[in-house]
N, C-alpha and C positions, 0 to 999 in steps of 0.2 A: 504494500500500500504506500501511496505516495505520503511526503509530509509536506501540508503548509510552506514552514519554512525554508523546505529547500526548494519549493518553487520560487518565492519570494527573494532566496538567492540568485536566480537565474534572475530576474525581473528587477533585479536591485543595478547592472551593470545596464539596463537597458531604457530605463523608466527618468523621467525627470524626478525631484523631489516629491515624494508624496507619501500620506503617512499608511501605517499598516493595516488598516479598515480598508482602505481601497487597494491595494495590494491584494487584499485577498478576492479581493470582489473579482478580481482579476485572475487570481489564482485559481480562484471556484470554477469558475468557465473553461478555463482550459484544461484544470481536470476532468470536468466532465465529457467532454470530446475525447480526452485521453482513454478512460475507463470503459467509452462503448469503442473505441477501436480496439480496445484488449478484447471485448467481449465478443466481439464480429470474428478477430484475425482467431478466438481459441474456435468458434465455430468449422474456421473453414478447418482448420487442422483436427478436429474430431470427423468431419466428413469426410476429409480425405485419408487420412489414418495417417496423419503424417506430423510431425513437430516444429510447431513456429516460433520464431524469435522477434520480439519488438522492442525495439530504441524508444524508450519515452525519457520522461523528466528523470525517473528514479533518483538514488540520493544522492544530491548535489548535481543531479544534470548529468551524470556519468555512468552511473551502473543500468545495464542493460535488463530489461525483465525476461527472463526466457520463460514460456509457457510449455510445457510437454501437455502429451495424452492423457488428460482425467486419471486420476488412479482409483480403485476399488472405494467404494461406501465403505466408509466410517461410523458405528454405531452413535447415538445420540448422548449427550453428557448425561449421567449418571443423575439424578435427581442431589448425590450426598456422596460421603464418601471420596471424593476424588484427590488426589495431591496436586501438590503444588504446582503451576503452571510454568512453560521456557517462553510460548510464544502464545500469540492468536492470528492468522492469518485469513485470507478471501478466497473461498476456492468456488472459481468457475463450474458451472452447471453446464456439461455438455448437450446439444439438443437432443432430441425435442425439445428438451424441457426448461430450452431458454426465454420462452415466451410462459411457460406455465409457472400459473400464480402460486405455486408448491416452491419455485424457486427462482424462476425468472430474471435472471442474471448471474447470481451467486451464492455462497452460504458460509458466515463466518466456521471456522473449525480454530481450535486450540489443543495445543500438543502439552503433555504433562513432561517435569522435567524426568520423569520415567521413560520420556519415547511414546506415551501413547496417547495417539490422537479420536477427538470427538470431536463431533459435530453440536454447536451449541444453536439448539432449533430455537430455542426463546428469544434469540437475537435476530433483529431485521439485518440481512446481507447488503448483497449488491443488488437493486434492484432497478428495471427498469420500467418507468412511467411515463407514457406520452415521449416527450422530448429529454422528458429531465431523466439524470442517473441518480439514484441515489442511494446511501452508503449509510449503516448507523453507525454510530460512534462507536467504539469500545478500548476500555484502558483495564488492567492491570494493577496490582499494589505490589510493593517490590518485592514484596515474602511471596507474588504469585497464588496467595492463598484466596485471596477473592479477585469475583468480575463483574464490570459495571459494564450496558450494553442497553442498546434502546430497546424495547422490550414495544414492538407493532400491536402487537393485542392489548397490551395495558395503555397503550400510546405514551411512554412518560419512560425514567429510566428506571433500570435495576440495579439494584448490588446484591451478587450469591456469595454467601460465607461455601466453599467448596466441600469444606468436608464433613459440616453439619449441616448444608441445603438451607440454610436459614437466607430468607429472602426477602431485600429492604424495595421497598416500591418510594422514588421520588414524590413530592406531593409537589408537582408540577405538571401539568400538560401540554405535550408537544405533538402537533400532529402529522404525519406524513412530509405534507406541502410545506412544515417547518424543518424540515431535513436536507429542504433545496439548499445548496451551497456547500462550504465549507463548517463538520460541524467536530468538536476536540471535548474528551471528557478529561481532568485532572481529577488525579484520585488523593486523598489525604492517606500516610501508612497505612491505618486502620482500614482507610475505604469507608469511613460510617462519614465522611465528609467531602463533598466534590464539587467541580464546578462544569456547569454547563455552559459550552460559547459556541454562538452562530455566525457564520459570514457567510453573506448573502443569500440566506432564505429567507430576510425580512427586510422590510426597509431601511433598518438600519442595525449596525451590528449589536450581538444581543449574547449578554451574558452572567448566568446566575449562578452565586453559591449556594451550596444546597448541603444543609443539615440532614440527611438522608435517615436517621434514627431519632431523632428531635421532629422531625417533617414542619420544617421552617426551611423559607429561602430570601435570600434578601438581591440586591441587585448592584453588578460593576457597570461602572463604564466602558461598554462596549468597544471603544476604540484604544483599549490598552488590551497587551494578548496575555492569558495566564498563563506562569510558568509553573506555581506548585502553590499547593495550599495544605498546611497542617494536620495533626490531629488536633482536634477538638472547633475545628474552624479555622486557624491563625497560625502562624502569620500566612498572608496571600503573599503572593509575589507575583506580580506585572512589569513588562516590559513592553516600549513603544519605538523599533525603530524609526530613524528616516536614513536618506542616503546617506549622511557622513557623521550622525550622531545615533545614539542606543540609548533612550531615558530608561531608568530602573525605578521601580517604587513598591516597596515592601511596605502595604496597608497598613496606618498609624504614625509613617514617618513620611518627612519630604523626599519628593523622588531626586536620583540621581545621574547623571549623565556621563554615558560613557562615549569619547571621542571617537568613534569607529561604530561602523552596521553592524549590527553581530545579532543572532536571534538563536544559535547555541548554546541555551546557558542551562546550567545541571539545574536540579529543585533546591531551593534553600537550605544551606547546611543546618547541622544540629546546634550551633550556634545563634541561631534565628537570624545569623546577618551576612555569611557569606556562601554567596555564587561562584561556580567556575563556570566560563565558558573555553569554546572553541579559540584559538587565537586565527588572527584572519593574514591573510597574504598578501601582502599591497604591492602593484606595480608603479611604474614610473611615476603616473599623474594621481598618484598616493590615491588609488580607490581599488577596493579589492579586487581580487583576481580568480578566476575558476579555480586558481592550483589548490591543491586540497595543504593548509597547515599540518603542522605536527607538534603543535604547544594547546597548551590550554592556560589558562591565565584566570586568577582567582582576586575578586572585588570583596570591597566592603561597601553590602548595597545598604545599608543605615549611613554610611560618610562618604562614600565615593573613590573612598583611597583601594589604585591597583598595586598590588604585588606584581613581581618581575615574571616574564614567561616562564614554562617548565615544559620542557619535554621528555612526555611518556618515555620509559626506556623499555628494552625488549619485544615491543612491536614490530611483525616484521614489514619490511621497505615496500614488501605489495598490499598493505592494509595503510588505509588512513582513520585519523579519527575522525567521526561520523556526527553521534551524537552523544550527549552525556544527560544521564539521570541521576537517582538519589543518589544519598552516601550511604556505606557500609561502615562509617566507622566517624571519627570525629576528623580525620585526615585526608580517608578515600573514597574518591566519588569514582562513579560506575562510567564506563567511557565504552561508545562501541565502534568497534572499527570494523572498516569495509574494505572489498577489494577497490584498488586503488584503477588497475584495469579488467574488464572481465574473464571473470574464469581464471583471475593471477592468484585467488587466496580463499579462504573460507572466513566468513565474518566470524566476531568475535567479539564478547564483551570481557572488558577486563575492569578490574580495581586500580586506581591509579591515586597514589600518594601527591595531593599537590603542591605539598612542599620538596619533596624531592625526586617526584618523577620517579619512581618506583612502582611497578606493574606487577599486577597476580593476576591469571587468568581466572576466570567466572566460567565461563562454557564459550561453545560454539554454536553457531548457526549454519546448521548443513543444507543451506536449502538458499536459492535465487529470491523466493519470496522472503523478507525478513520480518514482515508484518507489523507488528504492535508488542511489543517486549516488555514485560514487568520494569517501572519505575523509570524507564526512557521514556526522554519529553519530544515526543513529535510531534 
């Protein structure tokens, strides 16, 4: 699945100044043209019995999506009982039954870090309606033990505790026609706290936190993008690129600005005040560049003050870093890296110390689809 933000990278080298509300409105459009040509080209490669490959946006505008032949049904997620989750991905619906309302475009599945995959039917897929594509949201908590996921029958979201089946229903209602665009859930560790954000299925961008076990929601300003939010509700963290600046603002304090586009940034450390993001790549006329960095670079979003770059160490030369999520510890945030060309590496998320660049692997991702990964901010 694509991410927002690395379309928004593409669009950032191309676009005059503009802030990141309309960037997506941009973004949304072009995904959606993107997702039914994925849907068409798996078509003719199920008819033909043969294996297509297509160049879209992927992460950072580089990685290739390859689609192979459907592989076997997947039993349905277990009501209880299930472990911890690696990934959740979109897997195309070969025809017929690309037009049938049983599946009609696609059906999220999620893999346990066991190896075993299910099909989670309670979540609205890839679906296709009239003109529009549309996609439900679904995120992850870093422990993988639960999943939040638009839930078409309830019309509103859900949170499942996996392995007591304990099942939170949003007190919010979103319907269909509200899934046109671009839409991102942020989940809090516990996942009993999240937020929901719209770009472009409404007039204007649209985004709520939501007490999910409380069943209270209050309301952001939709033109700043969430990056993580708490347990217990707090802190929020927002971010508002433009072309050659990054505002930060962790709810309760004055936002801060960081000199540089950047929209890489892990969730709020266990300090309540510092961010690592991506470091970016600037050419000649100091504006960033496709090349993929190899630093991350760690803020004080409550003052503004950057720490010096670090670079991951033991990563190898055909993986860059991609994206980064929570922390595992008070030092290391979760960083995941990509093949840098395709077919040069197998992804990978690792631990990375960001005071001294120090790497421990977490797992692998054996698969072209990377999807939706426990506590990565896409």
């Amino acid at each position: 699945m694509n991410l927002l933000r690395d379309e928004l990278h593409r669009i950032a080298d191309e676009a005059p100044q503009i802030d990141l509300a309309e960037r997506a409105l941009k973004g949304a459009r072009h995904r959606r043209a993107v997702t039914l040509a994925l849907a068409v080209a798996t078509a003719v490669a199920m008819l033909t019995g043969g294996t297509v490959t297509v160049v879209n946006g992927g992460l950072r505008g580089e990685r290739p999506i390859v689609l192979a032949p459907v592989p076997e049904a997947v039993p349905a997620l277990p009501k209880k009982d299930v472990g911890p989750l690696a990934r959740a991905y979109t897997h195309l619906c070969p025809p017929p039954t690309i037009d049938d309302t049983n599946c009609a475009g696609g059906r999220w599945r999620v893999v346990t870090t066991s190896g075993v995959t299910y099909e989670l039917t309670a979540a609205l897929g890839l679906r296709n309606v009239g003109k529009k594509v549309l996609l439900g949201p679904v995120a992850i908590t870093q422990n993988g033990r639960r999943i939040a996921y638009y839930s078409e029958k309830q019309q509103t979201i859900e949170v499942r505790d996996l392995r007591s089946g304990l099942t939170w229903k949003a007190p919010l209602t979103i319907s269909k026609d509200d899934l046109d665009g671009e839409n991102f859930l942020r989940l809090s560790p516990d996942g009993l706290h999240l937020i929901y954000t719209n770009y472009g299925g409404r007039p204007r961008p649209y985004s709520v936190p939501i007490d999910i076990a409380g069943g209270e929601t209050s309301a952001l300003n939709g033109d700043w993008f969430p990056v993580s939010i708490g347990d217990g509700g707090s802190p929020v963290t927002l971010v508002r690129p433009y072309d050659s600046t990054t505002r930060i603002r962790v709810l309760g304090n004055e936002p801060v600005t960081v000199k540089d586009f950047t929209y890489s940034f892990s969730a709020l450390g266990p300090d309540g005040r510092t961010l690592a993001r991506i470091g970016s790549t600037r050419g000649r006329d100091a504006k960033p560049t496709p090349k993929r960095p190899r630093t991350i670079v760690t803020i004080d979003a409550v003052s503004g003050r950057e720490n010096p770059e670090v670079t991951p160490q033991g990563i190898p030369e055909e993986l860059s870093p991609s994206h980064l999520g929570g922390w595992v510890s008070d030092t290391e945030v979760t960083l995941l890296a990509v093949p840098a060309l395709p077919g040069s590496g197998t992804a990978t998320l690792y631990a990375v110390n960001v005071h001294t660049g120090k790497t421990r692997q977490l797992r692998t991702i054996d698969s072209e689809t990377i999807g939706v990964l426990p506590g990565v901010i896409g």
